[in-house]
NUPA-343329 format. One record per residue (C-alpha): y, x, z. Coordinates in steps of 0.001 Angstrom, whole numbers, plus 500000, padded with zeros to 6 digits. Example, Ala and Ser with C-alpha at 12.3 -4.5 7.8 and 13.67 -1.06 7.14 Angstrom:
REM residues 2
495500512300507800;498940513670507140;
END
This chain:
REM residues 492
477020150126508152;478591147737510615;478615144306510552;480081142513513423;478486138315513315;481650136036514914;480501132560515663;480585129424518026;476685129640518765;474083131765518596;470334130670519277;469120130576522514;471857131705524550;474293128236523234;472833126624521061;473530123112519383;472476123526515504;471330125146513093;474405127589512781;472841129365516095;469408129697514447;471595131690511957;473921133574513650;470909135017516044;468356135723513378;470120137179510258;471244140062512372;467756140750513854;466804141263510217;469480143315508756;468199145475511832;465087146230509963;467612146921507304;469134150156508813;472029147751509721;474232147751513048;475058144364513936;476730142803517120;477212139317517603;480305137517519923;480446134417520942;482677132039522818;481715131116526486;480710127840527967;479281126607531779;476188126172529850;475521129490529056;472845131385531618;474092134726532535;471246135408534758;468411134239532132;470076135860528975;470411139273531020;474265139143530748;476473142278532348;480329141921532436;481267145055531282;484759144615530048;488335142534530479;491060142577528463;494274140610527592;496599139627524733;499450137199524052;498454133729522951;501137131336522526;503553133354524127;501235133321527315;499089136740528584;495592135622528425;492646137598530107;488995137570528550;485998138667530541;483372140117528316;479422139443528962;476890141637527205;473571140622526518;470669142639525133;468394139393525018;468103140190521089;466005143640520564;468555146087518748;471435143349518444;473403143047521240;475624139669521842;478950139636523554;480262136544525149;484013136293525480;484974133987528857;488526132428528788;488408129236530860;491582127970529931;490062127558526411;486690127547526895;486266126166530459;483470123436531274;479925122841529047;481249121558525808;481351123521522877;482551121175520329;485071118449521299;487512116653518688;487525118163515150;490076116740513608;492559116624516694;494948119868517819;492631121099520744;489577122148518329;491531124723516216;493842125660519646;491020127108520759;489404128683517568;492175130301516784;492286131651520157;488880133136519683;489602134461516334;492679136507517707;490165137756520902;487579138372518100;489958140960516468;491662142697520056;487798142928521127;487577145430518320;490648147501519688;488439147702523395;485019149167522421;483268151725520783;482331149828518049;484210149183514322;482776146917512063;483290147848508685;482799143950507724;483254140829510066;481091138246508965;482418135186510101;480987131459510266;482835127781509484;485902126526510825;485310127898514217;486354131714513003;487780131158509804;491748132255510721;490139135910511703;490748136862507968;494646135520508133;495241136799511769;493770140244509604;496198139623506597;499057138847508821;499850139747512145;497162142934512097;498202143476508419;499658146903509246;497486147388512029;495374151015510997;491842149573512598;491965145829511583;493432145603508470;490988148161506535;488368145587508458;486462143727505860;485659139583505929;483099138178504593;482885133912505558;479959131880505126;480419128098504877;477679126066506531;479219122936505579;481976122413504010;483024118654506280;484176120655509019;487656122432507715;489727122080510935;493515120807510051;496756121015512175;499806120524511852;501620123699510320;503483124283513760;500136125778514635;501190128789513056;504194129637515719;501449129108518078;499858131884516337;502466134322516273;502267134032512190;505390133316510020;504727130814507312;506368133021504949;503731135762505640;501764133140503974;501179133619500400;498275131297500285;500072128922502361;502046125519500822;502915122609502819;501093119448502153;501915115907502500;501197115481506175;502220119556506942;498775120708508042;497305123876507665;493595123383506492;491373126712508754;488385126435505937;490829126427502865;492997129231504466;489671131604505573;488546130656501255;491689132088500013;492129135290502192;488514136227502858;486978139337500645;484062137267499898;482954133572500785;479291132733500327;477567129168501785;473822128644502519;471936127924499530;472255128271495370;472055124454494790;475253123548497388;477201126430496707;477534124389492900;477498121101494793;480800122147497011;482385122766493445;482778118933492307;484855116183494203;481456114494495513;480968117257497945;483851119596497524;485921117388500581;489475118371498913;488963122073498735;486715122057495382;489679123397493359;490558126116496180;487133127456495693;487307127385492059;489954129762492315;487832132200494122;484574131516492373;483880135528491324;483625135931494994;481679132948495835;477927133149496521;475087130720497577;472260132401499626;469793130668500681;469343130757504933;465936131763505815;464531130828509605;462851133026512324;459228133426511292;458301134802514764;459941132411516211;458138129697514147;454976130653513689;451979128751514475;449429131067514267;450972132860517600;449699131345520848;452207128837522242;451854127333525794;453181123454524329;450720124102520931;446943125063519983;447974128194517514;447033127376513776;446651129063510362;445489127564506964;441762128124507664;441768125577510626;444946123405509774;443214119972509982;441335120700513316;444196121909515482;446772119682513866;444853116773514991;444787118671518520;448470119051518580;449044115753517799;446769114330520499;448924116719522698;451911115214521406;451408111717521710;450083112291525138;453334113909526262;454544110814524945;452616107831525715;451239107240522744;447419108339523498;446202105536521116;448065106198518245;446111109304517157;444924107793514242;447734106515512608;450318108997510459;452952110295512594;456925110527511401;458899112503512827;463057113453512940;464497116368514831;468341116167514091;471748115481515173;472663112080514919;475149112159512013;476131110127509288;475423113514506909;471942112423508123;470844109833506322;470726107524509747;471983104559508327;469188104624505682;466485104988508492;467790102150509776;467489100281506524;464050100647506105;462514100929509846;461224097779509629;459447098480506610;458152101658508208;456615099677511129;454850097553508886;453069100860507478;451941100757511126;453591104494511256;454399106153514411;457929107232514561;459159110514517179;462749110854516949;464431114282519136;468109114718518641;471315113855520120;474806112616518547;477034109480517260;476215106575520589;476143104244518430;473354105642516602;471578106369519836;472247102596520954;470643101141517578;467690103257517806;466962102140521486;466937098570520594;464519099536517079;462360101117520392;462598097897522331;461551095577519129;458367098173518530;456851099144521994;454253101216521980;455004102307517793;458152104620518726;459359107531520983;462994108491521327;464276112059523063;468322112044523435;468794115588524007;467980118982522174;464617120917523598;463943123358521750;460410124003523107;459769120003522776;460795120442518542;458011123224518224;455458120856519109;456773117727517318;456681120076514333;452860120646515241;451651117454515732;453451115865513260;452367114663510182;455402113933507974;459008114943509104;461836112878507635;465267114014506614;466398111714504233;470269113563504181;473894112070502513;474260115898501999;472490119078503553;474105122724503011;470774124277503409;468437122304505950;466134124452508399;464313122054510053;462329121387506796;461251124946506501;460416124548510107;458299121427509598;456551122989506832;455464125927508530;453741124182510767;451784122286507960;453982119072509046;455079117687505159;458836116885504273;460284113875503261;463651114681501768;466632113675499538;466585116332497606;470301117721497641;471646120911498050;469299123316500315;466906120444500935;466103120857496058;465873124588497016;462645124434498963;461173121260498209;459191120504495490;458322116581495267;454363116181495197;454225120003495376;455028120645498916;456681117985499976;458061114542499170;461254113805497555;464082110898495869;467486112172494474;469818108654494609;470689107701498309;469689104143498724;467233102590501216;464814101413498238;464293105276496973;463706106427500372;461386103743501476;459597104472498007;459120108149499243;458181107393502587;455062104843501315;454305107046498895;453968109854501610;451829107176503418;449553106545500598;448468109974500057;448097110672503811;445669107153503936;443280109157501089;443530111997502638;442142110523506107;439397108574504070;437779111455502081;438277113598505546;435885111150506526;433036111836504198;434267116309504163;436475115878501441;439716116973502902;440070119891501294;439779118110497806;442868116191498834;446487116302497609;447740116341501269;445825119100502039;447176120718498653;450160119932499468;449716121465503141;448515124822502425;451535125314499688;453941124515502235;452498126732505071;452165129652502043;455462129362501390;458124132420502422;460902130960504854;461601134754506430;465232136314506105;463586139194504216;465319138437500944;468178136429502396;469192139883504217;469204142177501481;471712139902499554;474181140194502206;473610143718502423;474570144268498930;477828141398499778;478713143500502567;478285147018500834;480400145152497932;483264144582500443;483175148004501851;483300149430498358;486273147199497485;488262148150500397;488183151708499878;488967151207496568;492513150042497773;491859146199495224;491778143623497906;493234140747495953;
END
């Protein structure tokens, strides 16, 4: 079996979410599954060809908007037994940005771009994937470029698609004139109907021609059904809800895992949790300037800054979360005006809060470490990874529990949890959070901690299986489902 992964980012090599944790370690595991997997990405400046071992070993062109475009092709065999290919256009994907304006014409320009070099990549190599599993907005017209301009095409169109939806926000419209862009005749479209503004939606489109559509947990894959979180494409996936799946994303447990030795943590397992947590987050708050604050509970955030986020809620109650005499780390990047409001919050409380604009990923392992509680209080949240993260490392969640976030988190079982977004419920959580971690500090005092719910609490979250194991059987069984489907000549 071959499964070729199409995507915007893949983890290290460009990175900016958790779509490139994905993307890099679902393949890694349907390796252990007898499965051939390749992954392609777009290029950026940011990219390191010299760290990430990258070769050019190919170039190719194809007609784009009635213009000859030539792609350079980097291999990397950073990933054992998954190789990634990097696809360099600079007229599309010049400079260090990989996401610019998403609701604009440039963003699904130059998607579509790199789901048409996705497809003549194919026709260069050795390699024929018997499904393309694509991801979001950024790849999703691969499956009409397949069921339209490569329809008759003897390699591409016996290709099958599978699409997984990581959220369902991001759906990339444009105008309908788009399509001539394309090379694709509206009337090739039999999904395709004009709506009041004459856009094309890239999301609804990849729904309605994919073989089978699947998003990143069992609780939002019912969630993107209703108008609340559906965002205008609810009944669209009702029509395809036989092929519709939620599987839940898993994380890299190698990658994450605090018993191995770490140059930025002290290593850790269950039998000496308490000790080398408290070491970690010395080490922590010294990176930080906040040597003094070792005995106080430590709340931490690493996240984009995005309304989906819950931000405006942390704002609500930061005061309130101050007065707790909590230390707050925040280590993400996003929205300015988010990033402006939290600098002042850092200005009013000297001493109480750190603040890290930028994504490190070597900086999150050891907030994760020497954190006590990890906040992600989210409007919505597909699946959520950083809370399996956080809990790996014995560092307890405080979550909203909606759609991946109610899959893993069990309030007062492994975690801490509200259900209606308002600041009230979430400051509730967070003091009740605080509570608990004030007991569990006293009886640690007198060699109880072990008695403690905390330390309950703790030990079920580190127990708890976060690998891709189970995830990567399910899509072995989509996949084999496709390929069955296909040869049985019933694509709908």
């Amino acid at each position: 079996m071959n499964i070729l992964f199409a995507a915007s980012e893949v983890a290290q090599i460009s990175q900016l979410g958790g779509l490139g944790d994905v993307v890099a370690a679902l393949p890694k595991e349907l390796h252990t599954l007898g499965v051939r997997s390749r992954i392609v990405v777009p290029w950026t400046s940011k990219i390191d060809l010299k760290r990430f071992r990258c070769e050019k070993i190919l170039q190719f062109s194809f007609t784009m908007g009635g213009m000859a475009e030539n792609v350079n092709v980097w291999k990397s065999d950073f990933f054992f037994g998954v190789p990634v290919y990097i696809l360099e256009n600079r007229r599309y994907f010049g400079g260090e940005m990989m996401y610019r304006d998403f609701n604009g014409y440039l963003e699904p320009t130059r998607y579509m771009f790199f789901s048409k070099a996705v497809l003549e990549l194919i026709l260069q190599w050795d390699f024929v994937p018997d499904v393309i599993h694509s991801h979001d907005f950024y790849t999703a017209t691969i499956s009409l470029f397949r069921n339209t301009v490569y329809k008759k095409h003897p390699i591409i169109s016996k290709i099958g698609i599978l699409m997984t939806i990581h959220s369902i926000r991001a759906q990339g419209r444009a105008h309908n004139s788009i399509l001539d862009f394309a090379g694709i005749k509206k009337n090739e479209l039999t999904s395709y109907k004009n709506d009041p503004m004459r856009n094309i939606n890239f999301v609804e489109q990849e729904i309605l021609n994919a073989d089978i559509i699947t998003t990143v947990s069992p609780t939002y894959a019912k969630e993107v059904l209703t108008p609340q979180f559906g965002y205008g494409i609810e009944k669209t996936l009702k029509k395809r809800k036989k092929d519709f799946y939620g599987i839940l994303n898993g994380i890299d447990i190698n990658e994450y895992n605090p018993r191995l030795k770490h140059t930025i943590y002290h290593s850790y397992g269950i039998p000496d949790v308490l000790e080398k947590k408290l070491k970690n987050k010395k080490k922590l708050l010294g990176e930080l300037h906040l040597r003094s604050r070792d005995k106080q509970p430590l709340l931490s955030i690493v996240t984009r800054l995005d309304d989906q986020k819950g931000i405006d809620l942390i704002f609500e109650v930061f005061p309130r979360i101050m007065d707790l005499d909590m230390t707050f780390v925040l280590l993400g990047q996003g929205r300015v005006d988010y990033i402006n409001k939290f600098k002042k919050l850092a200005e009013k409380y000297p001493g109480k809060v750190r603040l890290i604009f930028k994504f490190d990923h070597e900086l999150s392992k050891l907030i994760y470490a020497g954190s006590d509680m990890f906040l992600m209080p989210s409007r919505f949240e597909p699946c959520g990874l950083t809370d399996m993260i956080a809990m790996r490392f014995g560092t307890l969640p405080i979550v909203r529990l909606s759609g991946g976030l109610k899959d893993v988190v069990s309030d007062g079982y492994n975690g801490f949890g509200f259900v209606i977004y308002n600041a009230e419920n979430l400051f509730s959580v967070i003091k009740r959070a605080n509570n608990s971690y004030i007991n569990f500090q006293k009886l640690h005092k007198v060699g109880r901690a072990r008695d403690t719910q905390w330390m309950h609490m703790i030990e079920r979250a580190m127990r708890k299986n976060f690998s891709w194991k189970k995830s990567a059987r399910q899509y072995k069984t989509l996949y084999r489902k496709i390929i069955r489907k296909l040869r049985n000549g019933d694509r709908e």
